[in-house]
C-alpha positions as CSV (number, residue, x, y, z in Angstrom):
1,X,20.4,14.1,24.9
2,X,22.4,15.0,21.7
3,X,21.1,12.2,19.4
4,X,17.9,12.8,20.6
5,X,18.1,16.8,19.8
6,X,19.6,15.8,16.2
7,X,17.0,13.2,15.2
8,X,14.3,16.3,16.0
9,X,16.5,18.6,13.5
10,X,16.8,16.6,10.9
11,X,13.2,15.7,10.9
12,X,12.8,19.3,10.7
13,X,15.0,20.2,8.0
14,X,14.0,16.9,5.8
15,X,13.9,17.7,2.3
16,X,11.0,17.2,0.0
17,X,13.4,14.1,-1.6
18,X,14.5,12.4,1.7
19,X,12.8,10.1,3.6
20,X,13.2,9.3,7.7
21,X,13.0,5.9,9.0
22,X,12.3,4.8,12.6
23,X,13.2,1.2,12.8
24,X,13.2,-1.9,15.2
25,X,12.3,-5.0,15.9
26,X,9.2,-6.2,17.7
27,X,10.8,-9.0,18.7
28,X,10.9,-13.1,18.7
29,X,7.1,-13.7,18.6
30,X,6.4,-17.2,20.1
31,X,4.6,-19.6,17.7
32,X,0.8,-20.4,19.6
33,X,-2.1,-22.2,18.7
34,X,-5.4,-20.7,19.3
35,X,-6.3,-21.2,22.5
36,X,-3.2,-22.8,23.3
37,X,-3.0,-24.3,26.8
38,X,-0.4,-22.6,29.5
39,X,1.4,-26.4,29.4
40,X,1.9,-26.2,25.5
41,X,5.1,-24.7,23.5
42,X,5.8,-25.4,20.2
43,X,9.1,-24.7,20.2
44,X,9.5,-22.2,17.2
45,X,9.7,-18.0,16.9
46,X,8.7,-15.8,14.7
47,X,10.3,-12.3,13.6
48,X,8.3,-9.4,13.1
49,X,10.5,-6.4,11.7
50,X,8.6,-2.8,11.6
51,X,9.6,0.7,10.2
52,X,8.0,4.0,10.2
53,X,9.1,6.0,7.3
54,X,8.2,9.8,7.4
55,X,8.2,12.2,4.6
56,X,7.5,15.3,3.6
57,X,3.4,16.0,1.7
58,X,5.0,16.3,-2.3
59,X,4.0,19.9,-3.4
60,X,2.5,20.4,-7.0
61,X,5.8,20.7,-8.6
62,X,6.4,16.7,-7.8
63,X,3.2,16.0,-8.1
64,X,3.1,17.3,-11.5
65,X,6.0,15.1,-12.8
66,X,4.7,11.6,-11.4
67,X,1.4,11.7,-12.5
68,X,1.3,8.0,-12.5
69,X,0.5,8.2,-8.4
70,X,-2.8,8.3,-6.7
71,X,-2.6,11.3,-5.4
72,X,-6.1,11.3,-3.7
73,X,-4.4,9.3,-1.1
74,X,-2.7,12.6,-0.2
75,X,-3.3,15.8,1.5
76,X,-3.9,18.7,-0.8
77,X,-0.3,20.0,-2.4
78,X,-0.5,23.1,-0.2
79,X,-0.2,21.4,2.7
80,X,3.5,21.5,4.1
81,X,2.8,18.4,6.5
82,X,4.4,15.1,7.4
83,X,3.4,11.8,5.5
84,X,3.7,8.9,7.9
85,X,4.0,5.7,6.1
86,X,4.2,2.0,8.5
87,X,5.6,-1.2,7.3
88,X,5.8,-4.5,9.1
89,X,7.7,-7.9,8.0
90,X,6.8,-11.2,9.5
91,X,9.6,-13.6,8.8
92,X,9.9,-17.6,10.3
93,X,13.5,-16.4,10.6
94,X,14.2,-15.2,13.8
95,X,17.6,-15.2,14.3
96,X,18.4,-11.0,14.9
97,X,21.1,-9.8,12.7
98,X,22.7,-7.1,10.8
99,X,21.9,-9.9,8.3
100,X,18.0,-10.0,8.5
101,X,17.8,-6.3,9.0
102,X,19.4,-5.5,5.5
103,X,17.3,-8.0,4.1
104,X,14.5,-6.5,4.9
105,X,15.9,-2.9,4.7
106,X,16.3,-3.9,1.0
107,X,12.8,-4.8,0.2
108,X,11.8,-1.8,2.2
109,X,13.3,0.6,0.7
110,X,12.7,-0.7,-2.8
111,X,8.9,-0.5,-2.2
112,X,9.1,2.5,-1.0
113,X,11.2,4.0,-3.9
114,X,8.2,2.2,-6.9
115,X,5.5,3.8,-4.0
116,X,6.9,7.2,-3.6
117,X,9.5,7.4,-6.7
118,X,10.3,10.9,-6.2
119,X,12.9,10.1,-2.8
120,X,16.0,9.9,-3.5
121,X,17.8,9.4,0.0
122,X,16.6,7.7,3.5
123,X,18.2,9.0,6.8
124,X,17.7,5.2,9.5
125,X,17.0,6.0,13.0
126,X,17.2,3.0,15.5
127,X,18.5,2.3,18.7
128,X,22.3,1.1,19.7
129,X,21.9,-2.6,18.6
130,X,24.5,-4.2,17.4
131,X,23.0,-4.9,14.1
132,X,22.7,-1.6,13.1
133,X,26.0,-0.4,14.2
134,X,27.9,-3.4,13.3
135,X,30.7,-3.5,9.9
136,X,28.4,-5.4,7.7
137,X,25.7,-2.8,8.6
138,X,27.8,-0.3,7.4
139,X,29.0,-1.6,4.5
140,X,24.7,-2.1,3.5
141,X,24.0,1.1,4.5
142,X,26.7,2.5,1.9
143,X,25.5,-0.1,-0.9
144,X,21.4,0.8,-0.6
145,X,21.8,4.2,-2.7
146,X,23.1,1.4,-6.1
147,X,21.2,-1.3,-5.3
148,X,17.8,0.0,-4.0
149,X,18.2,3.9,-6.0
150,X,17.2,5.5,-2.1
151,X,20.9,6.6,-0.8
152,X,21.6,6.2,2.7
153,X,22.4,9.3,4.5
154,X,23.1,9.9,7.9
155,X,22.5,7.2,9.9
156,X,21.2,8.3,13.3
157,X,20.5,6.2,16.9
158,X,19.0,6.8,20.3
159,X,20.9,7.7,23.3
160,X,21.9,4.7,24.7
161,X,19.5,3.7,27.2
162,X,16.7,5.3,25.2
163,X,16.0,2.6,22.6
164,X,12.1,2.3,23.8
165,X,10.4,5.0,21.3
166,X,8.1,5.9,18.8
167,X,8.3,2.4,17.3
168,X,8.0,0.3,20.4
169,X,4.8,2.3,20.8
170,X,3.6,1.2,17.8
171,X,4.6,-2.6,18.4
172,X,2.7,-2.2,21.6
173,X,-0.7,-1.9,19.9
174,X,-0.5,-4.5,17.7
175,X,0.6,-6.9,20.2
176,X,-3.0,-6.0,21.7
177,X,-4.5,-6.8,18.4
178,X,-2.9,-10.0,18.1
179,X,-3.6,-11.1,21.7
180,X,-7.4,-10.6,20.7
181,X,-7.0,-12.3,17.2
182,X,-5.1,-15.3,18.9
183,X,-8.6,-15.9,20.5
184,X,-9.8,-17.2,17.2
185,X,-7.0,-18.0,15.3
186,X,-3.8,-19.5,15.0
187,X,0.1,-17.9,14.9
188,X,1.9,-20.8,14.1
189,X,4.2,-19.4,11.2
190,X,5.1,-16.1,9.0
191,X,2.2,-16.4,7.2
192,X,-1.0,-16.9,10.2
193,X,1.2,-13.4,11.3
194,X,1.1,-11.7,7.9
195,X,-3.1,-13.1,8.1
196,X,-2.9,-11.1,11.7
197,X,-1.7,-8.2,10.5
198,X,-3.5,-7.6,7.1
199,X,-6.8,-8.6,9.4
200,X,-6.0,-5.1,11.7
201,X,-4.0,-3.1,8.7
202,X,-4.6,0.9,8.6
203,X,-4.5,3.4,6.0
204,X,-1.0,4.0,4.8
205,X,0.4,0.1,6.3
206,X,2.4,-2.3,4.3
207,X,2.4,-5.7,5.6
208,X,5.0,-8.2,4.0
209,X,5.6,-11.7,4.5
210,X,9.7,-12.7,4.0
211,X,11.3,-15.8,3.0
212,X,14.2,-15.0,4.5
213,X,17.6,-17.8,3.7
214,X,20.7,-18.1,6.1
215,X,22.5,-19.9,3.9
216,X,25.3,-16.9,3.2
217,X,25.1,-16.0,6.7
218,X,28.1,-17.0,8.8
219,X,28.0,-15.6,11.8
220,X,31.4,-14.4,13.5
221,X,33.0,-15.4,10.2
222,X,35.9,-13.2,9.3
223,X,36.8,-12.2,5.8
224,X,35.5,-9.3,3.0
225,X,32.2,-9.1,2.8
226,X,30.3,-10.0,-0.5
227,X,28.5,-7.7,-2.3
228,X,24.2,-7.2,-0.8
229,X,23.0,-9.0,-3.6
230,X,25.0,-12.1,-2.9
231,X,23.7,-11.9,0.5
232,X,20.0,-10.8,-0.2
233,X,17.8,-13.9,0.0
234,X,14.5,-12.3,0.5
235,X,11.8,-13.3,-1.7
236,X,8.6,-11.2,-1.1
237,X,5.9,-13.4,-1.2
238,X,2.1,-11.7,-0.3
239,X,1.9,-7.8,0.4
240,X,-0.7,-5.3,-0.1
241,X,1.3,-3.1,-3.1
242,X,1.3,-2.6,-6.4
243,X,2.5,-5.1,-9.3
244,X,5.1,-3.0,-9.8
245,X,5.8,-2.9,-5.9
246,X,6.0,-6.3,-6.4
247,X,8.2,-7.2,-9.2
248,X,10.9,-4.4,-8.1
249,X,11.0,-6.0,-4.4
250,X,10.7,-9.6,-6.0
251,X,14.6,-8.7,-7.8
252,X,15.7,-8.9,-4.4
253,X,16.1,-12.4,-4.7
């Protein structure tokens, strides 16, 4: 249980300016009516994407040069705790790839940089998918630091076998909530999900609906990669941030 022992130390020793990330996917939600009938299908999916992004409570020194942050949201400066910070993407695009997953790495960690502008580095923890341990995942990973000012640093996974954690967990309660909100309403694209999960968000969430294109995406196409930019189509469309949140995850585009 190695990777399990170093995701616990580096959590330990995280740095007032370095952010962890527990990632995954909840999976290919099916598209359903309200009420829909056991016969019925509509035939489409829907991705939902969700990270948990842990950080250390900012002492008075930080807090003293970013004064534009609402700090009441926070614990009291003396108070060397953990900041726990969820985030959830609905997407109609629910193809899983290293492809999606950067895309909405991107706009993660740009939100999270205008939200918490002190970090300076992110350390990803996820299981042994493909698309996080993939060439093009890499080559993100080493491009986030320029293009979203949060610098990737080590990049940590679950044994294998051990991919069910802290974020499946999480994904387990809210497919409860949507199970009782699919009573009443419909899930029949990205944005009846986003409605779902702003109707059952909690202090500290950030719900996003994506716009995600697969027109630069060629799966097992061979070649140099382009630059992220060329290849980051996601355009942030409703979320529950700041203008300013919005405008830096907006130059994704």
């Amino acid at each position: 249980m190695k990777f399990s022992q170093l995701r616990k130390d580096q959590l330990r020793d995280l740095d007032r300016y370095t952010v962890m990330e527990w990632k995954g996917y909840m999976g290919k939600l099916e598209a359903r009516k309200s009420q829909q009938g056991t016969s019925e299908n509509l035939g489409r999916k829907i991705s939902l994407y969700g990270s948990l992004f842990i950080l250390r409570n900012p002492p008075q020194s930080i807090r003293d040069l970013h004064k534009d942050v609402d700090w009441s949201k926070f614990l009291p400066a003396d108070d060397d705790c953990l900041v726990q910070v969820s985030m959830h993407g609905a997407s109609g695009e629910s193809k899983q790839s290293s492809f999606h997953m950067v895309n909405v790495m991107l706009v993660q960690y740009k939100a999270v940089k205008v939200a918490f502008p002190w970090l300076t580095g992110a350390i990803p923890y996820s299981d042994q998918c493909g698309d996080y341990r993939s060439t093009s995942a890499t080559v993100f990973n080493h491009e986030m630091g320029r293009l979203a000012g949060m610098r990737v640093k080590p990049v940590l996974h679950s044994e294998v076998g051990f991919g069910k954690g802290e974020v499946n967990m999480h994904f387990g309660q809210k497919a409860q909530q949507f199970a009782a909100i699919l009573g009443r309403m419909s899930r029949t694209c990205a944005a009846d999900l986003f409605h779902h999960l702003e109707l059952w968000r909690g202090g500290g969430d950030y719900n996003l609906e994506l716009d995600i294109s697969m027109q630069l995406f060629k799966p097992g196409s061979s070649g140099a990669l382009p630059y992220l930019e060329q290849c980051a189509a996601v355009a942030e469309r409703r979320d529950v941030l700041s203008e300013k949140a919005r405008a830096a995850a907006a130059s994704a585009v």
